[in-house]
Structure formats: C-alpha cells, structure tokens
C-alpha positions as CSV (number, residue, x, y, z in Angstrom):
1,X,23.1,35.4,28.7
2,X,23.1,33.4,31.8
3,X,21.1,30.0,30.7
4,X,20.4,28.7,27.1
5,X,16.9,27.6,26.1
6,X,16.2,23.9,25.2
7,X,13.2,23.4,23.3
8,X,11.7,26.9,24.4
9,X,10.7,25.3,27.5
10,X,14.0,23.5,29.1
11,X,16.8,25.7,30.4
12,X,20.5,24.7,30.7
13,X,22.4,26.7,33.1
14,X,26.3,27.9,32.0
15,X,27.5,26.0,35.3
16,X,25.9,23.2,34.0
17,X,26.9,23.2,30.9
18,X,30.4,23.3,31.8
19,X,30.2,20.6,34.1
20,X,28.8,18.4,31.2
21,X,31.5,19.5,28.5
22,X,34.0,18.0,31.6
23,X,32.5,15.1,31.2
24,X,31.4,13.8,27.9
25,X,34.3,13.5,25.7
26,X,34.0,12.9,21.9
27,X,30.8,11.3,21.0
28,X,29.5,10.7,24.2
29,X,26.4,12.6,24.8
30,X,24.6,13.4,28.0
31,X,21.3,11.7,29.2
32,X,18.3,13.0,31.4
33,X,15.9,10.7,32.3
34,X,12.8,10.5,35.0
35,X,12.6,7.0,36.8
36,X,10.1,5.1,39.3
37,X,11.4,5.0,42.7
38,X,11.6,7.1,46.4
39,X,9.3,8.2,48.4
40,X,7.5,10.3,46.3
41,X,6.9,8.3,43.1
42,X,9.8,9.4,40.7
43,X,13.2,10.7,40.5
44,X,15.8,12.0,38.0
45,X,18.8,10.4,36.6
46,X,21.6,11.9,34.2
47,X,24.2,9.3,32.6
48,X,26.6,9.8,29.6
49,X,25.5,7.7,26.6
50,X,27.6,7.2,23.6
51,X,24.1,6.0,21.7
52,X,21.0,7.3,21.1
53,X,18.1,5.8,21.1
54,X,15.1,6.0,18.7
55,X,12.5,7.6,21.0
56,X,15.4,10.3,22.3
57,X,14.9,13.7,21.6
58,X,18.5,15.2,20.5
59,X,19.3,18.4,22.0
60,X,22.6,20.2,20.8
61,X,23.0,22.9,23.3
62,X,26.5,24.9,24.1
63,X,27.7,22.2,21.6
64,X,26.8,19.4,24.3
65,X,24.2,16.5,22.8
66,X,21.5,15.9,25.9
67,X,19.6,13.4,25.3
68,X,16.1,12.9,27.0
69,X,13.3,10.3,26.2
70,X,10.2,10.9,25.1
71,X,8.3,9.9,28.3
72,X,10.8,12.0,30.1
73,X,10.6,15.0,28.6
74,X,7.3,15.3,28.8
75,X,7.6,15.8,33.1
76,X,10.8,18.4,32.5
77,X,8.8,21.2,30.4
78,X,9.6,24.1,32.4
79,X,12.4,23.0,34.1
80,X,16.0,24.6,35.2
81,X,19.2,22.2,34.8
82,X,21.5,23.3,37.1
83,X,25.1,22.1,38.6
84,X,25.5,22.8,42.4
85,X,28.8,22.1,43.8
86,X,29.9,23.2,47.8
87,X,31.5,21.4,50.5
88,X,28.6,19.0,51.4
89,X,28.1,17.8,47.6
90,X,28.3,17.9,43.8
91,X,25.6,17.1,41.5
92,X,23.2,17.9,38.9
93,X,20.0,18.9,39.7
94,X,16.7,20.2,38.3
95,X,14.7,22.7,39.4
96,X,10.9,21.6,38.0
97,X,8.0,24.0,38.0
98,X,5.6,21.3,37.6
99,X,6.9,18.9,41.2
100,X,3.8,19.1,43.5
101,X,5.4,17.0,46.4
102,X,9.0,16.2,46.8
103,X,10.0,13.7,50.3
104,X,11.2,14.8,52.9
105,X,14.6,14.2,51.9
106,X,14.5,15.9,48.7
107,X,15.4,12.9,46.2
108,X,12.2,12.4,44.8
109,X,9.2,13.8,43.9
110,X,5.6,13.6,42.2
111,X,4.0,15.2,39.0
C-alpha cells in the first residue's frame, strides 16, 4: 500500500511519513495547520509539537502522532501529504482537491 488513510478522507504518503519519523523523536508529534497570509488568502504550515492542544484532532498514523486543528482540518478533507525532495528543494507539501486559486508563486492558495 502506497499511502495510509487519515480519517478516511486525509492521505499520508510513505515518503512522508518517513520524513516525519526523521524528525519527531520521542513524544514529539507533528503539526499541520492552515494560516492567513500570501497572495491568495491562506497557506499551510507543519511544525513538530511536543503538546497537544484541546481542539487538535490526534492522528496516530505509521506510528507518527499528526496533529491538526479543528479549523484546519476542516480545509484538508481530501487532501494528499506528500514529501518532495530534488535538487532545487525539500519540503512538505499538500496536494488539496478543494484549492480553487493558488498565486502565482505557488505558496498560497484560496478555499
């Protein structure tokens, strides 16, 4: 099985799940979360967290805990997280179903 299912309507890719299990060491978990800001209106963010909050939904996936907000999640239903790495970068991405503009550079987007 190439990607694992979050909540029936997130997916985790393998490559980024094993870029997450490089970085999140014991009891840190990882956090995806939408923010204001770019051109288009918002943009997504990932940090390691070692708490969680009371409106996070807890996802234990591959044996990684991702943590995403309830506000959040609610723009990343249907959406791929992926890991792309090549010469020109490295970073986490998401691949949303539900983005009807992104700018022109790519970094943001609008629901």
């Amino acid at each position: 099985m190439k990607n694992k299912l979050i909540n029936e309507s997130i997916i985790l890719t393998k490559k980024a799940a094993k870029k997450i299990k490089t970085l999140c060491y014991k009891n840190i978990n990882f956090r995806v979360f939408i923010i204001g800001g770019g051109c288009s209106g918002f943009k997504y963010d990932f940090t390691l967290d070692k708490n969680i909050r009371k409106n996070d939904v807890v996802i234990n996936i591959f044996g990684i805990n991702i943590l995403i907000d309830k506000i959040s999640i609610q723009y990343l239903y249907g959406s791929i997280i992926d890991y792309i790495e090549n010469i020109e970068e490295s970073k986490f991405v998401i691949k949303n179903s539900n983005m009807k503009n992104t700018c022109s550079c790519g970094s943001s987007f609008d629901i």
